[in-house]
GUZAKE-490228 format. One record per residue (C-alpha): x, y, z; chain; residue in one letter. Coordinates in steps of 0.5 Angstrom, whole numbers. Layout:
# GUZAKE-490228
      u      v      w  unit  code
      X      Y      Z     A     a
...
This chain:
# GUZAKE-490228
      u      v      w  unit  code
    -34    108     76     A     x
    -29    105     73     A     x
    -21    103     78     A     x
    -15    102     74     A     x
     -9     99     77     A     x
     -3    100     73     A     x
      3     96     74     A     x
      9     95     70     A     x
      7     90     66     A     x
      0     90     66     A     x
     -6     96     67     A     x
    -13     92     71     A     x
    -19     95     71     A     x
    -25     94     75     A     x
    -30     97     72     A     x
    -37     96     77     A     x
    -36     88     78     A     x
    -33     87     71     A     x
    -26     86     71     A     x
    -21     86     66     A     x
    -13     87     64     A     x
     -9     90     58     A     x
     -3     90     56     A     x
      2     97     58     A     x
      1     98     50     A     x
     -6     97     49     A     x
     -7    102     56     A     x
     -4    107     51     A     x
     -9    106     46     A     x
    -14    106     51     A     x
    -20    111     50     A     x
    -26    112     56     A     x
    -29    119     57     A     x
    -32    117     64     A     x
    -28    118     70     A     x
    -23    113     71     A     x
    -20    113     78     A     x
    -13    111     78     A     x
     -7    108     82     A     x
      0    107     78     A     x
      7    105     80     A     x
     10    104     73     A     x
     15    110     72     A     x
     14    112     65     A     x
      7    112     65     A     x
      7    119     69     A     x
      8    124     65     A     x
      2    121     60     A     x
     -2    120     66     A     x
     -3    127     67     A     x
     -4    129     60     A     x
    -11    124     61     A     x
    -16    129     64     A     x
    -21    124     66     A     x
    -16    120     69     A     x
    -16    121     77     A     x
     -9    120     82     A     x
    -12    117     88     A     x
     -5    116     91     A     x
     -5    122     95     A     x
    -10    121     99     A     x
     -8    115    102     A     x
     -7    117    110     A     x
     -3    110    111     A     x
      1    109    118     A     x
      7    106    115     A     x
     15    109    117     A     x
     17    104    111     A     x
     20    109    106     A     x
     19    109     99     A     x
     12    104    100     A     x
      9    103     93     A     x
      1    105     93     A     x
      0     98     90     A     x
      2     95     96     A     x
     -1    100    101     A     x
     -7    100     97     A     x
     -7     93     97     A     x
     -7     93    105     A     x
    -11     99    107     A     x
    -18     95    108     A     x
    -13     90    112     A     x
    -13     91    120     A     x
    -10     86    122     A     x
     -6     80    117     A     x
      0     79    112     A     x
     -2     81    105     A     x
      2     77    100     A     x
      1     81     92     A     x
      4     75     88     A     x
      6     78     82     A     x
     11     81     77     A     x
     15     81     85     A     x
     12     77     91     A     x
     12     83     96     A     x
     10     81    104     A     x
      7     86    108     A     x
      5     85    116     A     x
      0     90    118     A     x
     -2     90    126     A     x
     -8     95    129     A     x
     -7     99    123     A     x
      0    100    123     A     x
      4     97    118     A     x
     10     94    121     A     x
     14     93    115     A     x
     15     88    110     A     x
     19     85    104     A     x
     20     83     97     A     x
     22     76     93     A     x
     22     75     85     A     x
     16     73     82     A     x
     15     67     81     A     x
     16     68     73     A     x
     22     71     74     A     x
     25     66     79     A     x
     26     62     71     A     x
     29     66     69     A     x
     34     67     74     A     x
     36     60     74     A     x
     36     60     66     A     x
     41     66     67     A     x
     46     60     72     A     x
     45     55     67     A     x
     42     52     61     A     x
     40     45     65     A     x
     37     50     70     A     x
     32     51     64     A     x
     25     48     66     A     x
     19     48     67     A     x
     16     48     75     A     x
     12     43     78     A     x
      7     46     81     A     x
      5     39     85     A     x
     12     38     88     A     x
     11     36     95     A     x
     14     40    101     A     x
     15     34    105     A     x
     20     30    101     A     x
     27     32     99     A     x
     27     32     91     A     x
     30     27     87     A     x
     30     30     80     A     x
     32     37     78     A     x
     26     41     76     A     x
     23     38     83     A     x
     29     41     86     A     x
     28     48     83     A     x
     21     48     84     A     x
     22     46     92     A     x
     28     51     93     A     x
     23     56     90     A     x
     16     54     93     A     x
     18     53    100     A     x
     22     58    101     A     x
     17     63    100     A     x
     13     58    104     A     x
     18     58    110     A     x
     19     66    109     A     x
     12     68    109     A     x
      9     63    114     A     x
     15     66    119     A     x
     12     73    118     A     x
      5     71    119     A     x
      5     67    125     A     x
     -1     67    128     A     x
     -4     71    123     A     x
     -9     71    117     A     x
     -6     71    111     A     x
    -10     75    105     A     x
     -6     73     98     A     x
     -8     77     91     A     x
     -4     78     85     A     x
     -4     73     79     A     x
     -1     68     82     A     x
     -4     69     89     A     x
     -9     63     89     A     x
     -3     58     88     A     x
      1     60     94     A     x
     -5     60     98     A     x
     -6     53     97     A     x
     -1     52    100     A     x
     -4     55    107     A     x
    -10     53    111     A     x
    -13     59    114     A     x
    -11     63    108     A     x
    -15     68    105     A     x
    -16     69     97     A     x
    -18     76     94     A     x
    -17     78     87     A     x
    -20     85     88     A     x
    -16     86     95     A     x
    -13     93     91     A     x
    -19     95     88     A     x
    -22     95     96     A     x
    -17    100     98     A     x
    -18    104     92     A     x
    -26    103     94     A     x
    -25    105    101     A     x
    -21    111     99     A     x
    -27    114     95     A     x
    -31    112    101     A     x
    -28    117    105     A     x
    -27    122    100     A     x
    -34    122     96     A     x
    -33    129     93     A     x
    -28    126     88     A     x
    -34    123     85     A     x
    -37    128     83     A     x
């Protein structure tokens, strides 16, 4: 059984345990005559997509409690093994999602954490710099690329501890980990999307076959 995640930039695979990542380029010379189950946000990728006959939509069968509108299935993926918690995806975006019983309460969306470079890069060329991933968030900053990564690190911090109250915290995404380490009851889960696409094939078992 092999599970695609298609993004904008990238295309994640697992294949059983086996998890591996291609570039939007290389999925396009990508060549596999099994089944392969699929989710796909990336807008120029559909018409190619339906043109793969070994590739499985598995969008439309995701019955999800949600009156947000235009939810992306990465992130509805992402919270459909989740019944109570803030799922974090911290990638090309930094999406926030708040799930109750079941019922998705709604959610926001940041910068990824790349991208907040490049929007400083954009204001100034002094505002070019490298992040300090070991800034303190207890202390003002005293020198400028303290003082982005400060602005930038605990505002998502401050945003996210907000939303989640008391609730637990399930963070994925490529920069998932580092902003979990910012939580004390945090929980890290690189295949969180892939757990919503098991669980969609859980309940509809005959597109296995």
């Amino acid at each position: 059984m092999l599970l695609c995640d298609i993004g904008n930039s990238n295309a994640n695979f697992l294949d059983k345990n086996k998890y591996f990542t291609l570039t939007i380029k290389q999925f396009m010379e990508f060549k596999n005559e099994q089944k392969i189950f699929y989710i796909n946000v990336n807008e120029h990728l559909k018409e190619h997509l339906k043109n793969q006959k070994n590739f499985i939509n598995l969008e439309p069968y995701f019955l999800f409690d949600t009156i947000y509108q235009g939810l992306g299935v990465d992130r509805i993926a992402a919270c459909y093994t989740i019944e109570d918690g803030v799922v974090v995806d911290a990638g090309s975006a930094i999406t926030i999602d708040i799930i109750s019983h079941c019922i998705h309460l709604g959610g926001f969306i940041l910068p990824g954490i790349a991208n907040y470079k490049k929007i400083y890069s954009h204001i100034s060329p002094r505002l070019k710099s490298e992040f300090n991933t070991q800034v303190s968030l207890d202390a003002f900053p005293q020198k400028t690329m303290d003082a982005l990564s400060y602005g930038i690190f605990k505002g998502i911090y401050l945003l996210i501890k907000d939303a989640a109250q008391n609730k637990k915290i399930y963070f994925t995404g490529g920069d998932g980990q580092f902003l979990a380490n910012y939580f004390d009851h945090a929980i890290y889960d690189k295949l969180l999307v892939f757990r919503g696409m098991k669980k969609i094939l859980q309940e509809n078992p005959n597109l296995l076959y």
